[in-house]
C-alpha positions as CSV (number, residue, x, y, z in Angstrom):
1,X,7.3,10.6,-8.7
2,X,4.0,9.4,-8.1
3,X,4.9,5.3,-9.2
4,X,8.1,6.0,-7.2
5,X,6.3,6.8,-4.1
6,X,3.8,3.6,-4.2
7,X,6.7,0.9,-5.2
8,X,8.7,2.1,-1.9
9,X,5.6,1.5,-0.4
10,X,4.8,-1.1,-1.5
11,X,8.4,-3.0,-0.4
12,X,7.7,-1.4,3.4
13,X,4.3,-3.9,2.7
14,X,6.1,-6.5,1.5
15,X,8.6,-6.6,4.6
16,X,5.5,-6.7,7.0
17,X,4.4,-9.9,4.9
18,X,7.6,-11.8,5.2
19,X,8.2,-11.7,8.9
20,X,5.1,-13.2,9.6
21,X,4.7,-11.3,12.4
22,X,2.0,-9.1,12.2
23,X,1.3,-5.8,9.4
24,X,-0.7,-2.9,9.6
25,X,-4.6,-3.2,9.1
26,X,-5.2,-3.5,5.4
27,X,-2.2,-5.8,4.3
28,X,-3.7,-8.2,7.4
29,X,-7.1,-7.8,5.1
30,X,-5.2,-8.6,1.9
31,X,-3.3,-11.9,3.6
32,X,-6.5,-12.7,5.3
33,X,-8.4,-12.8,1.7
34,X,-5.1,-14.3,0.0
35,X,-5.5,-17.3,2.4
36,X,-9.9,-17.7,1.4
37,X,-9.3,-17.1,-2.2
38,X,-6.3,-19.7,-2.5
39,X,-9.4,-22.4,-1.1
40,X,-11.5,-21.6,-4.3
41,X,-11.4,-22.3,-7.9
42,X,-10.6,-18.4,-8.1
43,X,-6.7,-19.8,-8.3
44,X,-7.0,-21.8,-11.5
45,X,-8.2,-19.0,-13.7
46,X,-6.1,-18.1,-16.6
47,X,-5.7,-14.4,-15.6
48,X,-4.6,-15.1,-12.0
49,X,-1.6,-17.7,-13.4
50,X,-0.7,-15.0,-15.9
51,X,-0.2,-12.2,-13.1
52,X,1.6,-14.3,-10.8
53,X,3.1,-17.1,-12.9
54,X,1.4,-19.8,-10.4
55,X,-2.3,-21.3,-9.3
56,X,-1.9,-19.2,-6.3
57,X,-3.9,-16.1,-5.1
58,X,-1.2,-13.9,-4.1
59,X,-1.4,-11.3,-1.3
60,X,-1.2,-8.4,-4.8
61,X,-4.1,-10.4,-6.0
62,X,-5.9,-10.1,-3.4
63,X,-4.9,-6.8,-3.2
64,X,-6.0,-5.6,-6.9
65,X,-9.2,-7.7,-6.1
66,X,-9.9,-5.5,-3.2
67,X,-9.1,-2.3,-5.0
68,X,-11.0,-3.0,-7.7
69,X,-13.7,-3.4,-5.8
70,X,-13.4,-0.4,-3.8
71,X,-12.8,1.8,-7.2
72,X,-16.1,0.7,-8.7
73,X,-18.1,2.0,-5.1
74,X,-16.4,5.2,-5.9
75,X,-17.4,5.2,-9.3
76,X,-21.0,4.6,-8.3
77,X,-21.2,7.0,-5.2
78,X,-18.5,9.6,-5.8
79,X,-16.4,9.6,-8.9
80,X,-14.8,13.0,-9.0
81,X,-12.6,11.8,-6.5
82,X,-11.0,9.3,-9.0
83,X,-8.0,11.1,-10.5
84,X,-5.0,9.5,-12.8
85,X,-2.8,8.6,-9.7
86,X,-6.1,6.0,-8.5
87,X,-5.9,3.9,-11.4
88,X,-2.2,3.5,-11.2
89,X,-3.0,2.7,-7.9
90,X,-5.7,0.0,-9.2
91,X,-3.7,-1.7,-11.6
92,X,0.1,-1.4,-9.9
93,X,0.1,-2.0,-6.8
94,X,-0.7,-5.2,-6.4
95,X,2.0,-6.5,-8.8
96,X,4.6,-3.7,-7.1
97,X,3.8,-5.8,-3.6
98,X,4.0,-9.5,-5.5
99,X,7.4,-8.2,-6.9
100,X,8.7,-6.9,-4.1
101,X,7.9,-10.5,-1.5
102,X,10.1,-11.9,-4.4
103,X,12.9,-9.3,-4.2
104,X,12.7,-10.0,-0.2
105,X,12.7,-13.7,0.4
106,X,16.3,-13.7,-1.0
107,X,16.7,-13.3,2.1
108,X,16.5,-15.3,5.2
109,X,13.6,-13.1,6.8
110,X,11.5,-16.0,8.2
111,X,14.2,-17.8,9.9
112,X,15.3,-14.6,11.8
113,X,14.8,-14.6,15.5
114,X,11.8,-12.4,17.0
115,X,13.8,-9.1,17.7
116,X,15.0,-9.1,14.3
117,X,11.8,-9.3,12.4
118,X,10.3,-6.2,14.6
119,X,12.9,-4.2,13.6
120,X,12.4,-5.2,10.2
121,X,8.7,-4.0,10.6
122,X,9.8,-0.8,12.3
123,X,12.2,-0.6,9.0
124,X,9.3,-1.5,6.8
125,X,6.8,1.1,8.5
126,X,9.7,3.8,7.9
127,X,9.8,2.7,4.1
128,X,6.1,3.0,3.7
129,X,6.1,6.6,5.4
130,X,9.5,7.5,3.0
131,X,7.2,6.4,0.2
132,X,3.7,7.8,1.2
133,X,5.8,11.1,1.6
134,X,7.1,11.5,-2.0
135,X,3.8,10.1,-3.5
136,X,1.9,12.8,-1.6
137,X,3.7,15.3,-3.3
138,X,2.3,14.9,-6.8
139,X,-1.0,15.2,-6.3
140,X,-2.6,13.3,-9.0
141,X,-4.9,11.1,-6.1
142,X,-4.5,8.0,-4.2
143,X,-5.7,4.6,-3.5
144,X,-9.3,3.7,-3.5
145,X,-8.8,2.4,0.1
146,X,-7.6,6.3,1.1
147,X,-10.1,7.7,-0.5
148,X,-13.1,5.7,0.8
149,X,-12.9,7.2,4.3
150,X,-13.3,10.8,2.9
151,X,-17.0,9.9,1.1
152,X,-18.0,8.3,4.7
153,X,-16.9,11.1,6.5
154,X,-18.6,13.5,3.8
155,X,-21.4,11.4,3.9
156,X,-21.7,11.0,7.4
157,X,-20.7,14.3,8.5
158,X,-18.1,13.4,11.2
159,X,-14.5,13.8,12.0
160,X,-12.1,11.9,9.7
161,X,-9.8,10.3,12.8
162,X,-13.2,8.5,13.8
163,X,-14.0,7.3,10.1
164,X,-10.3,6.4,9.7
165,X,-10.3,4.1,12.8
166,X,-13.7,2.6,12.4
167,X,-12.5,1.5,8.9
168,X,-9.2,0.3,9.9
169,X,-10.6,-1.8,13.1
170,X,-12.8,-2.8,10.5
171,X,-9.8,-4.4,7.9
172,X,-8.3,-5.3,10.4
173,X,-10.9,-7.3,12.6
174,X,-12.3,-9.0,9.2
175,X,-8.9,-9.6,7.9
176,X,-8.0,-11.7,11.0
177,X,-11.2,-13.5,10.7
178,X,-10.0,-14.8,7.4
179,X,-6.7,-15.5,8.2
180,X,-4.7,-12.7,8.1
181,X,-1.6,-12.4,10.5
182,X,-1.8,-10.3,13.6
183,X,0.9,-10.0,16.2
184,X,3.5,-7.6,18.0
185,X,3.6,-6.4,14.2
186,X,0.4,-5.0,14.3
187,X,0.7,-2.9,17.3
188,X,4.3,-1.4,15.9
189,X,2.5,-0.9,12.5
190,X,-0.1,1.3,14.1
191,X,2.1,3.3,16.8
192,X,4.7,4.2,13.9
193,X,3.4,4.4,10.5
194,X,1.5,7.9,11.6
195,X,5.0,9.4,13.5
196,X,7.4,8.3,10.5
197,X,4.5,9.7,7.7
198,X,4.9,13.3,10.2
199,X,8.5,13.2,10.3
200,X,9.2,12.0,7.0
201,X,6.7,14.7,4.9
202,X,9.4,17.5,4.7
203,X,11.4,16.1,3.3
204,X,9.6,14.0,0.8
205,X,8.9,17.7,-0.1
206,X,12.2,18.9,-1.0
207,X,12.7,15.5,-2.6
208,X,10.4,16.2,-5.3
209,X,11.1,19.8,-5.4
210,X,14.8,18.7,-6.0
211,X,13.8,16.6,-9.1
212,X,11.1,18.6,-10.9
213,X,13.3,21.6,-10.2
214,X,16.2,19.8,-11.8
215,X,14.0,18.2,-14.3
216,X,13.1,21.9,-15.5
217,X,17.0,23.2,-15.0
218,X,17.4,20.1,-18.0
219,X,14.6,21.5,-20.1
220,X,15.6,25.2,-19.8
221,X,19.2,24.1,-20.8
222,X,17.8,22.4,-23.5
223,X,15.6,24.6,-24.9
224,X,18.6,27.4,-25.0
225,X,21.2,25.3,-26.6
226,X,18.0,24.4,-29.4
């Protein structure tokens, strides 16, 4: 459930990178480093044309890149955070958000007029919260980004909400210094995401509940008839 859970996400992320309009703070990082790396040799190594299939950094590149980064600080200052669910995290996502701008430009996103893309970010925020919610629920961890606001606010001693925005304003601000997109995208991104996550927990909840609980209805079944 856990996969499931980041690959929705992951296709709320890639919605927010096709309308051009604006995203929420860290996918405006990832585009904003995208848009440096593609500038460097970084593009023409073997292992960047093998993810991608091109000699282009990629906003999952640039995504893995930054993750991989953040995973090794954790290792180094705090590695008993790092559970299975991280590394998954690590290695997939980046690939998940590559696949899914693919699956998306199918279809004539960019060429919509403005109303149109902000609903499509106000759909893509409501995919992202449908997805944190079911990931949540299997607690085997989460991305290095999440988890690097916990050891500053462990560190620190302070209230997570302040931590949480510093380091947000923080993506975000560097992330448009490089190039990343902000707009009217960014300021539906940030008054929605946290509403949708509330209203959408519940029932990522019973979601999960329903499959493991069927999953163990199979195995009881088939145990009995063995």
């Amino acid at each position: 459930m856990f996969f499931v859970g980041m690959s929705i996400i992951q296709f709320g992320v890639a919605l927010f990178l096709k309308t051009s309009i604006g995203s929420d703070s860290f996918t405006v990082f990832t585009e904003g480093l995208a848009t440096v790396l593609n500038k460097t040799g970084l593009k023409d190594l073997s292992i960047v044309h093998m993810i991608t299939g091109r000699a282009e950094v990629t906003p999952g590149v640039a995504n893995m890149i930054i993750l991989i980064v953040l995973f090794i600080g954790i290792l180094i200052v705090d590695r008993k955070r790092i559970k299975i669910g991280t590394l998954i995290c690590v290695i997939g996502v980046g690939p998940i958000i590559d696949l899914g701008v693919k699956a998306v430009s199918y279809f004539p996103i960019e060429s919509a007029n403005i109303f149109v893309k902000m609903l499509l970010v106000l759909g893509g925020c409501f995919i992202i919260a449908v997805g944190f919610s079911i990931m949540s629920e299997s607690d085997i961890g989460v991305a290095p980004n999440d988890i690097v606001p916990f050891i500053i606010k462990d560190k620190l001693n302070c209230q997570y909400r302040w931590v949480r925005i510093a380091f947000d304003a923080t993506f975000l601000i560097v992330g448009f210094i490089l190039g990343g997109k902000v707009g009217i995208g960014t300021i539906i991104a940030m008054l929605a995401i946290g509403p949708f996550i509330q209203f959408c927990l519940p029932y990522g909840k019973k979601f999960v509940g329903i499959v493991l609980n069927g999953k163990e209805k199979s195995n009881n079944e088939s145990t009995v008839i063995a």
